[in-house]
C-alpha positions in Angstrom: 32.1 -5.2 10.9 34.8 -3.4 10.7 35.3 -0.2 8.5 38.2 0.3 5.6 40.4 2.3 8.5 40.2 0.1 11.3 43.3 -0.3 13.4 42.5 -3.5 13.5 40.7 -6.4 11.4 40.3 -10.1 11.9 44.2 -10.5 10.2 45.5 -7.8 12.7 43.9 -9.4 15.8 45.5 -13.3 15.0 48.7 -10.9 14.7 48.1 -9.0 18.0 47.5 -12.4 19.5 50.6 -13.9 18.3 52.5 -11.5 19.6 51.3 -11.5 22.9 51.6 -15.1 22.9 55.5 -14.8 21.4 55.9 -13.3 25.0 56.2 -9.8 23.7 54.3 -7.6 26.7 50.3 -6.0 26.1 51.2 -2.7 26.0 54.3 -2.6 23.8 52.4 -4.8 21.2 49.5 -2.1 21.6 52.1 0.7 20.8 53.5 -0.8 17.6 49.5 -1.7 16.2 48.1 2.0 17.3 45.4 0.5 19.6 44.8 1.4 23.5 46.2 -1.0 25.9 42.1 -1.7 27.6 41.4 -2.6 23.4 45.0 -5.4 22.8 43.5 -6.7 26.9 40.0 -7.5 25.3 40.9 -9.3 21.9 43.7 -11.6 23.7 41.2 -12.2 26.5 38.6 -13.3 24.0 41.0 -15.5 22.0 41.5 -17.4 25.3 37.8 -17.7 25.9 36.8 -18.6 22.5 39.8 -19.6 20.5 39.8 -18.0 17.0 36.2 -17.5 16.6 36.8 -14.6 19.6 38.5 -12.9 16.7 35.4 -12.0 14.9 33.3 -9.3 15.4 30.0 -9.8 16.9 26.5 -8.8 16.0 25.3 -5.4 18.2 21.9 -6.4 18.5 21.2 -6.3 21.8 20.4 -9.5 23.9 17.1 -8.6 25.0 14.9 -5.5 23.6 12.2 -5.1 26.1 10.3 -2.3 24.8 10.2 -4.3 21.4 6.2 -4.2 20.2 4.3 -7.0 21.5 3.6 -10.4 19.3 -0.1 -9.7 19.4 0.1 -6.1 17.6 2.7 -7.0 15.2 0.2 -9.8 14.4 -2.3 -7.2 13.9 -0.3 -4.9 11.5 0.7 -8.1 9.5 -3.6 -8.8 8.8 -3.9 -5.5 8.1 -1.1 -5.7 5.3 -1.9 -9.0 4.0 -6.1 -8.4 4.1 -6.3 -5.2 3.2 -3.2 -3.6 1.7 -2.5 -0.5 4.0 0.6 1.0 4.4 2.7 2.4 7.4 0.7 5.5 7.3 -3.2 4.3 7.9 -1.9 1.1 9.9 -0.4 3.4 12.2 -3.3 5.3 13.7 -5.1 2.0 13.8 -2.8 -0.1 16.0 -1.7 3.7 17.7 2.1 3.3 16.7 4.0 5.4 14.3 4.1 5.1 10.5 7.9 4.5 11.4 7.6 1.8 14.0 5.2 0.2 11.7 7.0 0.1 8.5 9.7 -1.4 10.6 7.6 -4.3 11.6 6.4 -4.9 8.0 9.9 -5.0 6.7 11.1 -7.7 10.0 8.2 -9.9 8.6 8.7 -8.8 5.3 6.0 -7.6 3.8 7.4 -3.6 3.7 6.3 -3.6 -0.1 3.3 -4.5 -2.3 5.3 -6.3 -4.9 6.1 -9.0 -1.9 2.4 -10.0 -1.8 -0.1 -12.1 -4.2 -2.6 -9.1 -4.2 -5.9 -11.3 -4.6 -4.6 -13.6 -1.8 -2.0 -11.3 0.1 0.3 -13.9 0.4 4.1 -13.7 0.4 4.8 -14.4 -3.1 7.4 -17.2 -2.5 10.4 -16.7 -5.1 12.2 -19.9 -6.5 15.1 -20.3 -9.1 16.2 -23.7 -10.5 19.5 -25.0 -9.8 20.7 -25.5 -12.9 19.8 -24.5 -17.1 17.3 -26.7 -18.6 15.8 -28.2 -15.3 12.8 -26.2 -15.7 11.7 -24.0 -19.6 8.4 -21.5 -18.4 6.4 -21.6 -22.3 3.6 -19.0 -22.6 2.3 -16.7 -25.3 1.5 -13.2 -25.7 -1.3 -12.1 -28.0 -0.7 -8.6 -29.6 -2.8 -6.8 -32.7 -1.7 -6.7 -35.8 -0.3 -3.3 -37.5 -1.9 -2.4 -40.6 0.2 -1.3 -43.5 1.1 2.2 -43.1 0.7 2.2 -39.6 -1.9 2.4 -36.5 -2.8 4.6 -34.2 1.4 5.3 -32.9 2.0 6.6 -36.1 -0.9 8.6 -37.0 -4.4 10.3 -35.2 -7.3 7.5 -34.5 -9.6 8.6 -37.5 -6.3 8.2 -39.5 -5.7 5.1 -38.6 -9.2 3.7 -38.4 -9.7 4.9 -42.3 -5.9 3.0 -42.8 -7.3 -0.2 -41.4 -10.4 -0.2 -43.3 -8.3 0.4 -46.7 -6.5 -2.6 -45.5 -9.3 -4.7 -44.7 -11.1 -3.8 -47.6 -14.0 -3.3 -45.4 -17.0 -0.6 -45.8 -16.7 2.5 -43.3 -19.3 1.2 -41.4 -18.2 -2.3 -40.6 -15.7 -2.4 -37.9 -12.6 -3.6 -39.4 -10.4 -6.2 -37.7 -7.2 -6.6 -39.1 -6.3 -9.9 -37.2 -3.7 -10.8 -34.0 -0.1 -12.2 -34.0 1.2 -14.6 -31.5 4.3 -14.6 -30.1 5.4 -18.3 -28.4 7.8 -17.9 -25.8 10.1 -19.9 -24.2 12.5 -18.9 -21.3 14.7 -21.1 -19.1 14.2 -20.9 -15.2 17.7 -20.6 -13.9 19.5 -18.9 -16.9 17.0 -16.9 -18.5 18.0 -17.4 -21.7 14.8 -16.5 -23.9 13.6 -18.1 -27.1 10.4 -16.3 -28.6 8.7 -17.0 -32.1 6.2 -14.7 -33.9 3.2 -17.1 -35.0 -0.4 -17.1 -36.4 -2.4 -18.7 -34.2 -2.2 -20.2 -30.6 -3.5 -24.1 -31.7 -1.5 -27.0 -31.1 0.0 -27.9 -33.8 1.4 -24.5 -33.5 2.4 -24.7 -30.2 4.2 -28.5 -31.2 5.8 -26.6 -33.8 7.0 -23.7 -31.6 8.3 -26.2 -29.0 10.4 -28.1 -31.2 12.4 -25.2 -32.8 12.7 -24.0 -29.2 13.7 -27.2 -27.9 16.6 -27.2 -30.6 17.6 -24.1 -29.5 18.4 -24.6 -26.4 20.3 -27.8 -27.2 22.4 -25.9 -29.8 23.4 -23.5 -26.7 24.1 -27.3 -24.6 20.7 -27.2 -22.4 19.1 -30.5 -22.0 15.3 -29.8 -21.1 14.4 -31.8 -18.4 10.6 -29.9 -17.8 8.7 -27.8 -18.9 6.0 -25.5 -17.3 2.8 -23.6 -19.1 -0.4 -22.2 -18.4 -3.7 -24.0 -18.9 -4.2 -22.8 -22.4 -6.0 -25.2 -24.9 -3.1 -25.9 -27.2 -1.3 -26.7 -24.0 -3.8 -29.1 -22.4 -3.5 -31.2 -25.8 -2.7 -34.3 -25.1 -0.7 -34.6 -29.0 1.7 -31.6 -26.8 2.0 -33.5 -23.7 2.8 -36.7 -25.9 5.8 -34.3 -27.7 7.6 -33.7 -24.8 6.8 -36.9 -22.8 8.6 -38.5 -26.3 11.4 -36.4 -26.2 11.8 -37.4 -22.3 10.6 -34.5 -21.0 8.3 -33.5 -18.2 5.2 -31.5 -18.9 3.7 -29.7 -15.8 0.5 -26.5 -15.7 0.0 -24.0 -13.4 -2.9 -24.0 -10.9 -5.6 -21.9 -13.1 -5.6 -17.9 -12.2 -2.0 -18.7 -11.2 0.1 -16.6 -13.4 2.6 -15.8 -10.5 3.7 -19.8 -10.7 4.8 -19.3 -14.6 5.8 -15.9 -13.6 9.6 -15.9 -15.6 8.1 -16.1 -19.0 5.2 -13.9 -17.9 7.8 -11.2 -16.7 9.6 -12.1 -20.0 6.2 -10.9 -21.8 6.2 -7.9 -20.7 9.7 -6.6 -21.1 9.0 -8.1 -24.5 6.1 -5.3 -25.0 7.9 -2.5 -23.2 11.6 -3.1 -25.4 10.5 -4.4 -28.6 6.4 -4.4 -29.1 5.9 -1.0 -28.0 9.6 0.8 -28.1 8.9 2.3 -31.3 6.3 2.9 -33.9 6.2 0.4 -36.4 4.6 1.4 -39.9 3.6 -2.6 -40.8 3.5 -5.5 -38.8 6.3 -7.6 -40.9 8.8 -4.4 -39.3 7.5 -5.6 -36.1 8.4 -8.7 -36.3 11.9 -8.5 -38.4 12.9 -6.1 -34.9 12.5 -9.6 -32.8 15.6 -11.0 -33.7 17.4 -8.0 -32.7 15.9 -7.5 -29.4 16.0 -11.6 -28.4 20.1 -11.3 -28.9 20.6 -8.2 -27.2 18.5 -9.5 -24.0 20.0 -13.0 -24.1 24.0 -11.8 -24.5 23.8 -7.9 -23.4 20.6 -6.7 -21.5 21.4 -6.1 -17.3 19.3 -8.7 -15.3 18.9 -7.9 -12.1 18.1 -11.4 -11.0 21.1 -12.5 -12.0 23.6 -10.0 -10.2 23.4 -7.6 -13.5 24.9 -9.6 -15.8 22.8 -11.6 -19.2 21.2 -14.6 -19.5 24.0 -15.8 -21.4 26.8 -15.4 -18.6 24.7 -18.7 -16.8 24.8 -20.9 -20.1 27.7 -23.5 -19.8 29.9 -23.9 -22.5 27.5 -21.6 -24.8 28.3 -20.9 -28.4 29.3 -17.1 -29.1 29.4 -16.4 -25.4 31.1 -13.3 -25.9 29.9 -11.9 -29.3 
């Protein structure tokens, strides 16, 4: 490829040729472009052997690399990634190459890092996108503990907060005291990534109906037509009254394999930025704060947050024709 000061670039070669061609001789044309005479002789003899495509730069791989490592080791270094997770370092000594030589081979078959593989499998983890918003809507939810009034254990020592839940349990010190669990329903669209999430009671599926339908609105308010919709195998989920909901509205309802998170893996990536930039960002002193902050956090992440999947730009910039765009 060539570099920001090249003499010449694809542009300046068709011009070096159709100079030549003009009649003008090699070596003046070589003068006027600052190139050697032996460099004009070896683009104009290519664009006669190849036509335009000579004008291109080719690749510098060489054509044969015969003291590449042999099929049958890089085999071996492969099994040893996949079946039992070593890196470049204790591979090496085992095949008798260097950690460099091996790392090299990982990353040719790539499987150079950890986050590439299923780790109970050691599989490549094989990454699809949808080709357009609302072809496919990843629905899960995320179960967190409530926060007692006042505060848990973020704001204040353990015994603290253990004596704060039980004055707002109304139980006797020595009863454990169980303060319940909230359940946030997400929804998040396959190619855009725009994200819908609802704080709710409980995980049944009248629930989960409810959650759905609010979701589904959403998205046609921001001119997404569902077309499918993937979840887990959760019982609110295997409902048939839930399957009948979306198969009404014409839509497709399809679950993972069980102990497949990795196939509903959006939303289940969602989850967890979810705990690290909203649940767990800050101490929250009761658990209606908590929720209030969700609003917040689902608008900055669907019209301002960085996603790297998408080039660094928000969820938003992949909606068509999307209301506030730009607020």
């Amino acid at each position: 490829m060539s570099h920001r000061n090249a003499r010449l670039t694809v542009h300046g070669r068709r011009i070096l040729v159709e100079r030549v061609l003009a009649g003008r001789p090699v070596a003046h044309v070589a003068a006027e472009m600052g190139i050697s005479r032996p460099t004009a002789h070896k683009w104009v003899r290519r664009w006669r052997a190849e036509g335009e495509a000579g004008l291109w730069d080719r690749s510098s791989r060489p054509r044969t690399t015969p003291h590449r490592t042999s099929a049958a080791i890089e085999a071996q270094v492969c099994r040893l990634r996949t079946g039992r997770k070593l890196g470049p370092a204790r591979i090496g000594p085992v095949v008798g190459l260097p950690a460099s030589t091996v790392h090299r081979i990982l990353a040719r078959h790539g499987l150079n890092r950890l986050a590439f593989l299923d780790r109970p499998t050691g599989r490549v983890i094989r990454r699809y996108e949808r080709a357009r918003p609302g072809e496919l809507v990843h629905v899960d939810i995320k179960k967190l503990g409530n926060i007692p009034d006042g505060g848990g254990h973020r704001v204040m020592d353990r015994r603290q907060a253990m004596d704060n839940k039980i004055a707002t349990t109304g139980r006797r010190k020595n009863c454990k005291p169980v303060i319940g669990y909230s359940y946030v329903h997400s929804a998040v669209d396959d190619h855009s990534r725009l994200a819908y999430s609802e704080v709710l009671a409980d995980e049944r599926r009248h629930t989960a109906i409810g959650f759905w339908q609010r979701a589904n609105a959403f998205f046609a308010a921001h001119g997404i037509t569902v077309e499918r919709v993937l979840t887990d195998n959760g019982a609110c989920y295997k409902s048939k009254l839930f399957t009948q909901t979306l198969t009404t509205a014409g839509i497709s309802h399809k679950r993972t394999r069980p102990y497949r998170p990795q196939t509903n893996g959006k939303v289940e990536r969602f989850n967890r930025t979810l705990l690290d930039e909203w649940a767990y960002l800050q101490p929250y002193t009761t658990n209606q704060e908590r929720t209030d902050a969700l609003a917040d956090f689902l608008h900055t992440y669907n019209h301002h947050r960085c996603h790297t999947a998408l080039g660094g730009h928000p969820p938003i910039s992949r909606v068509n024709n999307a209301p506030g765009q730009y607020s």
